[in-house]
C-alpha positions in Angstrom: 22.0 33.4 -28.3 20.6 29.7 -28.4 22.5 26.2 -28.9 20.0 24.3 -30.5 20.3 20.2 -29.8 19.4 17.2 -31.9 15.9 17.4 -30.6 15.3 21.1 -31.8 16.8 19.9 -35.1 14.3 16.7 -35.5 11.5 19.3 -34.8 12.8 22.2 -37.1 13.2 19.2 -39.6 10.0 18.2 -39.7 8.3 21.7 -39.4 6.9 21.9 -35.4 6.0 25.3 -35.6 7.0 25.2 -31.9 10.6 24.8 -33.3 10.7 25.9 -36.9 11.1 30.1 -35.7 14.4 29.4 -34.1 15.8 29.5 -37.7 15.3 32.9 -37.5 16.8 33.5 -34.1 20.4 33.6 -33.2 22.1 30.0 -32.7 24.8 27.4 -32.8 25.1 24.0 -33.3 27.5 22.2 -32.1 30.0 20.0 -34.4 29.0 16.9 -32.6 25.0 17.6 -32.4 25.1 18.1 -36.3 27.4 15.1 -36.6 23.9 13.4 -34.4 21.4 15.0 -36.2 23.6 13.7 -39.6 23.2 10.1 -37.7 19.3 10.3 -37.1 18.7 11.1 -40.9 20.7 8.0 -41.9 19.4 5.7 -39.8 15.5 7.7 -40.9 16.9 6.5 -44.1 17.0 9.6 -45.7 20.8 10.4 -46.3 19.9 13.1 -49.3 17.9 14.7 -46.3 20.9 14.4 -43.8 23.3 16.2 -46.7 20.8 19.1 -47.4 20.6 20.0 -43.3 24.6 19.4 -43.2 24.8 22.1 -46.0 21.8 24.6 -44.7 23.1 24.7 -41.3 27.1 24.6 -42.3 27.6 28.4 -41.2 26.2 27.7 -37.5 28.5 25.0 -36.4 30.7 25.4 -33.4 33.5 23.2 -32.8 33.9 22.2 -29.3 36.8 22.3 -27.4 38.7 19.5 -25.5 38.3 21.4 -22.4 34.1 21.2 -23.0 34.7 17.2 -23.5 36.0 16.6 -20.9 33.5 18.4 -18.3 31.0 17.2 -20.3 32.4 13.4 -20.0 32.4 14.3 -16.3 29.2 15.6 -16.1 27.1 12.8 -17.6 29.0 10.3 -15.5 28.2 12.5 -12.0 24.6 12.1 -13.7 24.4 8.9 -14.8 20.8 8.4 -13.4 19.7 10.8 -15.9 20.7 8.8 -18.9 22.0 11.4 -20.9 23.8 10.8 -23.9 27.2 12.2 -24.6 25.8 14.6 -27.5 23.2 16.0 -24.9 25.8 16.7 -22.4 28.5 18.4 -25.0 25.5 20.3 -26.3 24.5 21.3 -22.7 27.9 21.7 -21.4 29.2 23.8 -24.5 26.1 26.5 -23.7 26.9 26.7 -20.4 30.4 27.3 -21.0 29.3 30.2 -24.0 26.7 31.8 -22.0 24.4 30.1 -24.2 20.6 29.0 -23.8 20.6 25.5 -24.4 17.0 24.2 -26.5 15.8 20.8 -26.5 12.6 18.7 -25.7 14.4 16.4 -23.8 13.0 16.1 -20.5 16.1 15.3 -18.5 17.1 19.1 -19.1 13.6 20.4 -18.4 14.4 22.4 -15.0 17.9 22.7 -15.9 20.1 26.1 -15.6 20.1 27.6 -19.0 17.8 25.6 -20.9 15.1 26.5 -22.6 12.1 23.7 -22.9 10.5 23.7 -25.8 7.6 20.9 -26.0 
């Protein structure tokens, strides 16, 4: 199963083919990366956009324990030269934790135990 991050969403969003068949694979989104991905559209100024991917995706979010923050809070800051936000390292964090393969484009993950790259 996959734990697709804000990067994989921007893509499926605006049809990369590279992206767009995860839809039809098995995945999560975390409750934060959505919350992100909610952010990215605002900003895009597209908020009606933002509310129909908040609705299409609803059944695939994951919330994330306080247990996962934590590590996760731990983990960017013993990786601070990697510049990794704290969605990225819930997101990453919370598929390691599920036995999950993380997707992004991000190239900080790129060699990364249980990631897969997608460019």
């Amino acid at each position: 199963m996959l734990c697709l991050d804000t990067y994989a969403l921007v893509e499926i969003g605006r049809n990369n083919p590279d992206f767009t068949g995860l839809l039809n694979q098995d995945f999560v989104i975390t409750d934060l990366t959505i919350a992100e991905f909610y952010l990215f559209l605002y900003k895009e100024g597209n908020e009606d956009l933002a509310r129909y991917w908040l609705k299409k995706l609803e059944s695939f979010y994951r919330n994330v324990s306080r247990n996962v923050l934590i590590k996760s809070l731990k983990y960017r800051a013993d990786n601070k030269k990697e510049n990794l936000s704290i969605f990225d390292a819930v997101g990453y964090i919370y598929s390691l934790e599920n036995g999950l393969k993380f997707v992004t484009g991000d190239r900080a993950f790129k060699n990364k135990e249980g990631v897969l790259f997608i460019k």
